[in-house]
C-alpha positions in Angstrom: 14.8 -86.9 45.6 12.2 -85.6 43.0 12.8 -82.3 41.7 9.7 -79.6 42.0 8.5 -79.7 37.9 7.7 -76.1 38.3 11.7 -76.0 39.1 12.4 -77.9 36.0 10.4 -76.0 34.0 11.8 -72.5 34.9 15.5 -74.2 34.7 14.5 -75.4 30.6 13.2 -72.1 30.0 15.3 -69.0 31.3 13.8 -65.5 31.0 15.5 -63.0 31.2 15.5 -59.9 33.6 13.1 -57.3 32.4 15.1 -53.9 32.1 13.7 -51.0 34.0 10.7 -49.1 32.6 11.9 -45.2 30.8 10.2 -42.1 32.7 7.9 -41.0 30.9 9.4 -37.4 31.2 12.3 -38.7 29.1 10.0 -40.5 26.6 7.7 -37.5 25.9 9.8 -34.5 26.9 7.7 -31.7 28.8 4.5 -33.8 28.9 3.8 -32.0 32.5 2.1 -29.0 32.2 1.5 -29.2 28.4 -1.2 -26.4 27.2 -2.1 -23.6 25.7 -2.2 -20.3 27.9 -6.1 -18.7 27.2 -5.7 -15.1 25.7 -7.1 -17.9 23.2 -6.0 -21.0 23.3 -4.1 -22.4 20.4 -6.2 -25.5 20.0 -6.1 -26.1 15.9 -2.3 -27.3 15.3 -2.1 -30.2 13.4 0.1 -33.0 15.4 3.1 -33.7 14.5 4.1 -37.1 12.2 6.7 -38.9 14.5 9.6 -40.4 12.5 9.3 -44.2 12.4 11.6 -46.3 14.7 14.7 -48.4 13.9 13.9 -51.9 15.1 17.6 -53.6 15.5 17.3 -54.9 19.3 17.9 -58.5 19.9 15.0 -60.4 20.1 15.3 -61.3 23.8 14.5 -57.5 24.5 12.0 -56.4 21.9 9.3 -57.7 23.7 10.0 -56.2 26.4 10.5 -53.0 24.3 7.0 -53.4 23.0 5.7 -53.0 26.1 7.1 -49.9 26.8 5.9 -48.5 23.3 2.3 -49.9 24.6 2.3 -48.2 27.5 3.6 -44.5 26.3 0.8 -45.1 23.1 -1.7 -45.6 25.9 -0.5 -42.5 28.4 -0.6 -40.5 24.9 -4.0 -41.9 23.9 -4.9 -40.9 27.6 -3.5 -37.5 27.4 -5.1 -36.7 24.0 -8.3 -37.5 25.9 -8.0 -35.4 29.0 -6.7 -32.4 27.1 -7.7 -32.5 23.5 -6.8 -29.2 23.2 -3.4 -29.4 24.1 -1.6 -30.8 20.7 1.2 -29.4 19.7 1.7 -28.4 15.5 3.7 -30.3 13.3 7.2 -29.9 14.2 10.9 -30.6 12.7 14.0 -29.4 14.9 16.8 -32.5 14.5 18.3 -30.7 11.0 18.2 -27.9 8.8 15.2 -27.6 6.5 13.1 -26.4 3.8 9.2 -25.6 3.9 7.4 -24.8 0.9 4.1 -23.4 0.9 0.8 -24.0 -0.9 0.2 -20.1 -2.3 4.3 -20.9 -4.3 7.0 -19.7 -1.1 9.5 -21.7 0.4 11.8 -20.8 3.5 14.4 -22.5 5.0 15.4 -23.1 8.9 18.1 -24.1 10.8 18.6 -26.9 12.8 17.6 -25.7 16.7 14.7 -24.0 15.3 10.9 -25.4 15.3 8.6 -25.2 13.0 4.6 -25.2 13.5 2.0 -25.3 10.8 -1.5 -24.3 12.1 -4.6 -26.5 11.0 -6.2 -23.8 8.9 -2.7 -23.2 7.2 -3.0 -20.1 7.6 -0.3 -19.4 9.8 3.3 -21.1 9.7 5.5 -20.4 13.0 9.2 -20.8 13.5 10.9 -20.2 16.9 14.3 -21.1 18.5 13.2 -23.1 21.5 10.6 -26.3 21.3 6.6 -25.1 21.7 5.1 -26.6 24.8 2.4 -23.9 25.3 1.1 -20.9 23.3 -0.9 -18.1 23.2 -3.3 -16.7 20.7 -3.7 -13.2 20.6 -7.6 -11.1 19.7 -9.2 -8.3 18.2 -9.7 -6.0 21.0 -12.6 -3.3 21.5 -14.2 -4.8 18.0 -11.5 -3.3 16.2 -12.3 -4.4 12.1 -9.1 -6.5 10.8 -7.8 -6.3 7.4 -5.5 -9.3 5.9 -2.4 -7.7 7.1 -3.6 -6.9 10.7 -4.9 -10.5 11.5 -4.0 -12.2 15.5 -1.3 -15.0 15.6 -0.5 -17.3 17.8 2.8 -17.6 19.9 4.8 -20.1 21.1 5.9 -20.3 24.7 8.5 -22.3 27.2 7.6 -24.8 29.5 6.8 -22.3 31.9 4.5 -20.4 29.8 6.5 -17.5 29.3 7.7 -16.4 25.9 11.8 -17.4 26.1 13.9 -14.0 27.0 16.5 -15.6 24.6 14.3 -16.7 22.2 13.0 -15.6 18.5 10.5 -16.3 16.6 9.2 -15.5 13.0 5.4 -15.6 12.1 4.5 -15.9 8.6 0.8 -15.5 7.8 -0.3 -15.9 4.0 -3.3 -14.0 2.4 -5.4 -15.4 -0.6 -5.9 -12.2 -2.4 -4.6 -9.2 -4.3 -2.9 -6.8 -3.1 -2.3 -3.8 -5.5 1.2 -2.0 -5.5 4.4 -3.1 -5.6 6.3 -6.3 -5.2 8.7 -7.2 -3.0 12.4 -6.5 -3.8 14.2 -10.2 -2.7 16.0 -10.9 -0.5 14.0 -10.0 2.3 16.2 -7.7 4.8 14.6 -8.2 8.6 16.5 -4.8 10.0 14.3 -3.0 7.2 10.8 -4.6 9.5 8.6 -1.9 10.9 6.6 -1.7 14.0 3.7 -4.5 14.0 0.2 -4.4 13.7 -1.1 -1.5 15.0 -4.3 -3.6 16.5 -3.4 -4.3 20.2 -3.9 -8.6 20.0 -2.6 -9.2 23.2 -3.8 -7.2 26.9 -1.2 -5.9 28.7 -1.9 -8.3 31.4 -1.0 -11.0 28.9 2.0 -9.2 28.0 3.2 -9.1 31.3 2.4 -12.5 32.2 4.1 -13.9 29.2 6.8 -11.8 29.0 5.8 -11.3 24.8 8.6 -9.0 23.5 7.5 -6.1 21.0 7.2 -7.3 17.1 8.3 -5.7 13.9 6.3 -7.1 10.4 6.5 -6.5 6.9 4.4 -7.6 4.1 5.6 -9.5 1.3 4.4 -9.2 -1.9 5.2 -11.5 -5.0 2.7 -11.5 -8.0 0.2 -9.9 -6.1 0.1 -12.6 -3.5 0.8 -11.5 0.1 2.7 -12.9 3.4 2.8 -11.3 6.1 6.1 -11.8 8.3 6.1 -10.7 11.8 9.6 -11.1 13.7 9.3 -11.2 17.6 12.7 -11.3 19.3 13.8 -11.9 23.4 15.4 -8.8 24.4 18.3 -11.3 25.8 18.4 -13.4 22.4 22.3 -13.8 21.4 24.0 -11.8 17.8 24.2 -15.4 16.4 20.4 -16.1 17.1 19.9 -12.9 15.9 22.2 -13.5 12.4 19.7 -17.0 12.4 16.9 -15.5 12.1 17.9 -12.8 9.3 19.1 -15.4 7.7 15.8 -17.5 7.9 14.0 -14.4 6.4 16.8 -13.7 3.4 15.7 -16.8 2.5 12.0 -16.9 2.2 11.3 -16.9 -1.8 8.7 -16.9 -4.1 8.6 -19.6 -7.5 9.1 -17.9 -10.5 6.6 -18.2 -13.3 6.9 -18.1 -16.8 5.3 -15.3 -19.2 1.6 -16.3 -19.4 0.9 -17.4 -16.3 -2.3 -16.7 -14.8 -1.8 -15.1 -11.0 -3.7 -13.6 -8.2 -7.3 -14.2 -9.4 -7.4 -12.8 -12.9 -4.0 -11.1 -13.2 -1.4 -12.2 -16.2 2.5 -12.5 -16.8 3.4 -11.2 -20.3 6.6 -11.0 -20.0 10.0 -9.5 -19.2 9.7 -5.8 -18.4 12.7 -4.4 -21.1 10.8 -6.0 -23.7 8.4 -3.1 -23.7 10.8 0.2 -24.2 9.6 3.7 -22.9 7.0 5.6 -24.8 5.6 1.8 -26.3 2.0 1.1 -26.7 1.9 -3.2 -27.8 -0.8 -4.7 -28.6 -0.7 -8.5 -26.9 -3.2 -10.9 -25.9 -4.1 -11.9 -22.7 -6.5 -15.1 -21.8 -8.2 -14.8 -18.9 -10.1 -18.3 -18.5 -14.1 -17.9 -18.9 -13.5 -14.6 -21.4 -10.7 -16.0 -23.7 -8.1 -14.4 -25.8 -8.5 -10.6 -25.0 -6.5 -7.9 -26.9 -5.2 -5.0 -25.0 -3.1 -2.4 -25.7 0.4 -2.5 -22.9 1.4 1.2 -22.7 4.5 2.5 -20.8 4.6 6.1 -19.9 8.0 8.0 -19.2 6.5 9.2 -16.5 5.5 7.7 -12.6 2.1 6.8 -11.0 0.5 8.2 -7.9 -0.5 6.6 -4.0 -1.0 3.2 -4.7 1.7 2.0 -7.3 4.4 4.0 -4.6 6.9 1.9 -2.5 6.0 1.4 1.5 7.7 3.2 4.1 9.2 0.1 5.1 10.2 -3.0 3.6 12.1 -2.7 0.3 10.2 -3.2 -2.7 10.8 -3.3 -6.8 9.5 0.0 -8.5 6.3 -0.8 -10.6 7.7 1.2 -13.5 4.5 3.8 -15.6 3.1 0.4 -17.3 -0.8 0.5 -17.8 -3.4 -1.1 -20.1 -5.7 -0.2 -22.7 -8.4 -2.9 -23.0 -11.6 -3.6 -24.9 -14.4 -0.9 -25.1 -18.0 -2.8 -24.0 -20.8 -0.9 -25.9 -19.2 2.0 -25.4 -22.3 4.3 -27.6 -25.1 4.8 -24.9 -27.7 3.1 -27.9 -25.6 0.1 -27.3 -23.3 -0.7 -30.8 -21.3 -3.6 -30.9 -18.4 -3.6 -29.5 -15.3 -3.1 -31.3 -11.9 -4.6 -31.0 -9.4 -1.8 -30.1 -6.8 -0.4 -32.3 -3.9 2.5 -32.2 -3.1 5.2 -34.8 0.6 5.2 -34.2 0.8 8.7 -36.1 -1.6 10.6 -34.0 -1.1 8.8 -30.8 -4.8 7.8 -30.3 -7.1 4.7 -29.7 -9.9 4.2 -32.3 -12.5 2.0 -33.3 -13.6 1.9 -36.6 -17.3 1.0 -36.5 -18.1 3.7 -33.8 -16.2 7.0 -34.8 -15.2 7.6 -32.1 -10.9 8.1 -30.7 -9.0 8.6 -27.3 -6.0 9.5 -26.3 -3.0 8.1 -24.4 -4.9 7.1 -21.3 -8.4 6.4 -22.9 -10.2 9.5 -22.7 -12.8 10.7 -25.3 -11.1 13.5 -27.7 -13.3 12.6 -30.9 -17.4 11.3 -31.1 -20.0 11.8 -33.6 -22.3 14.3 -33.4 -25.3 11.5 -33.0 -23.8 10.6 -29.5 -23.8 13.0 -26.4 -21.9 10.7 -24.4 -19.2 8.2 -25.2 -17.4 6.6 -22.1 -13.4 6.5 -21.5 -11.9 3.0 -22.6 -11.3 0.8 -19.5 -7.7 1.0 -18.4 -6.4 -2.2 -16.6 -3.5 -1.6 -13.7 -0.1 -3.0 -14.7 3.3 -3.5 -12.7 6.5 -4.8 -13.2 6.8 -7.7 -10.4 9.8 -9.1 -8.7 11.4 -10.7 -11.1 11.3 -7.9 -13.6 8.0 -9.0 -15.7 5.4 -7.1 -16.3 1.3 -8.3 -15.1 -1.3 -6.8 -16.4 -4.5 -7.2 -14.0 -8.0 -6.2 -15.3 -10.0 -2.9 -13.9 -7.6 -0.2 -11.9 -6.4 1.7 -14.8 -4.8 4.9 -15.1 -5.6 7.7 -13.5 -8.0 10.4 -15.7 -7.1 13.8 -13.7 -5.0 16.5 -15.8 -2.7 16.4 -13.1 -2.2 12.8 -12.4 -1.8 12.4 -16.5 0.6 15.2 -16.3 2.7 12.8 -13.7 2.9 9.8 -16.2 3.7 12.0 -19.6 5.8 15.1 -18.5 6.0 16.7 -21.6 3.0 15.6 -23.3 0.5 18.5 -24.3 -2.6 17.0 -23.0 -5.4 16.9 -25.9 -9.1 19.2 -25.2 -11.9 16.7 -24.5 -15.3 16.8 -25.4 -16.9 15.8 -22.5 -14.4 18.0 -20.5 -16.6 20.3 -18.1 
């Protein structure tokens, strides 16, 4: 009796049984109801870089594996589609790691935690639980920002709802200067004040997210500026809690070396103790586009007023009564050359030989010649001693001129009689 050849053929070639197809709810965990909740939706994350695959299956399964990995790429595709607003930032929870930043930081998270890098890069998120949604807070009532009361976005559950077990730390960097102190490292979280005072987020969105209250604090390093903002679940455990102050102890800044060039047109020159009490050194500092400059480092026994003083929260490193003395730009009103600046060490006074003219301690006028009715006050550049115990001198922002203010940075210095006093 003849065999059927389609019999034959299926008995020379066996295929095996294909295994059943994976859920999609265990291949892309919490791909129902992904998306943003709208106080504005979080829309410019950049997606995540999935970690390539280990192909070691035998070969009678790895087609059938392709499939699989054909149809989730195609249900993604799909997804990315439908909701193109719904991606989710880069992300890394399977072990403890490092990020460093662009602007010189670096901080490092445990394993559990998520971390979320916004497209801009101007925000970088990390919270205890996996982001499916989040939330984007607003200026309300036209409210003008500055760089340390700027919205954020916040992760949220599955459900929406910001975890009552959760934490999550915002860090939000600022391309600028800020004048006043630096930072004193490591960065405490208890010491965190209240948050931005700007209300980002309604009260309706509050309640319907459950968002806890935040704390911030800016950090300062060089100049450059971070603002952290901690928001923790009023439920979230004392070893979450321990996590996340240890997540902020270790956010750090890169140290530079003396000569360094920071924060737009500000420079290192150097450990702080180099410079002794009661010093004025001369040193040069090269700003690129205006070249070697020589200015005159002076520090005063004394202290500084508002802006070089610590915040009320937050821990900081105490500026010390540094300040510069720097070039004087046609300083006679019929416009004489300019003169490089010198100090009479004996008399305690700036001078410049081709004008006549002398200052004191903090640049004002207390000798001209008769020819001149006016001669200006030498430009004083603001100075600091950062972090890591160097001083940086940063152009403009000198000294303050009033008798009083003067009287603050030399204590016992009988103040000279000015010319051009009124």
């Amino acid at each position: 009796m003849t065999r059927d050849p389609m019999r034959c053929l299926r008995a020379a070639n066996p295929v095996p049984e294909l295994p059943p197809l994976t859920p999609i709810a265990v291949v892309m965990p919490g791909w129902e109801g992904m998306g943003s909740r709208d106080e504005a939706v979080g829309a410019g994350d950049v997606p995540a870089p999935r970690s390539p695959k280990r192909w070691t299956r035998a070969g009678t399964v790895l087609i059938p594996a392709l499939s699989i990995t054909v149809v989730v790429v195609i249900v993604g595709l799909a997804l990315t589609a439908i909701r193109p607003a719904n991606r989710s930032g880069q992300s890394a929870t399977s072990h403890a790691a490092t990020y460093s930043s662009p602007e010189g930081w670096s901080i490092s998270y445990p394993a559990g935690f998520t971390l979320r890098l916004s497209r801009s890069a101007t925000q970088v998120t990390l919270s205890s639980f996996p982001t499916v949604r989040t939330v984007t807070g607003r200026p309300r009532n036209g409210a003008s920002l500055s760089p340390t009361t700027a919205p954020y976005t916040l992760p949220l559950d599955p459900a929406g709802r910001f975890p009552t077990d959760g934490v999550v730390l915002v860090l939000q960097p600022f391309r600028g200067f800020v004048l006043g102190p630096d930072s004193s490292f490591p960065i405490d979280v208890s010491q965190f004040g209240p948050a931005h005072t700007q209300p980002f987020f309604t009260p309706a969105t509050v309640s319907r997210d459950g968002i806890p209250p935040a704390r911030s604090d800016e950090i300062v390093a060089y100049g450059e500026e971070v603002t952290a903002t901690a928001i923790i679940g009023p439920k979230a455990s004392p070893a979450l809690r321990s996590e996340l102050a240890a997540v902020v102890k270790s956010l750090a800044f890169r140290r530079l070396a003396p000569g360094t060039q920071v924060a737009g047109d500000s420079y290192l020159v150097g450990p702080a103790n180099r410079f002794p009490v009661g010093s004025f050194t001369r040193i040069q500092t090269r700003v690129p586009g205006h070249g070697a400059t020589p200015v005159y480092l002076v520090h005063a026994p004394g202290r500084f007023t508002a802006l070089h003083q610590c915040p009320k929260t937050g821990s900081c490193t105490p500026t010390g009564a540094f300040y510069a003395m720097g070039e004087t730009y046609n300083t006679r009103l019929d416009h004489a050359p300019n003169c490089q600046i010198q100090f009479d060490r004996q008399d305690e006074q700036f001078y410049c030989t081709n004008l006549g003219v002398r200052w004191d301690r903090v640049g004002r006028v207390v000798k001209q010649p008769a020819d001149e009715k006016y001669i200006g006050a030498i430009g004083g550049d603001y100075a600091k001693v950062t972090w890591d115990g160097q001083v940086m001198i940063t152009p403009g922002w000198g000294p303050p001129l009033s008798t009083a203010a003067v009287h603050l940075l030399w204590p016992s210095w009988h103040q000279p009689k000015h010319p051009n006093a009124l």
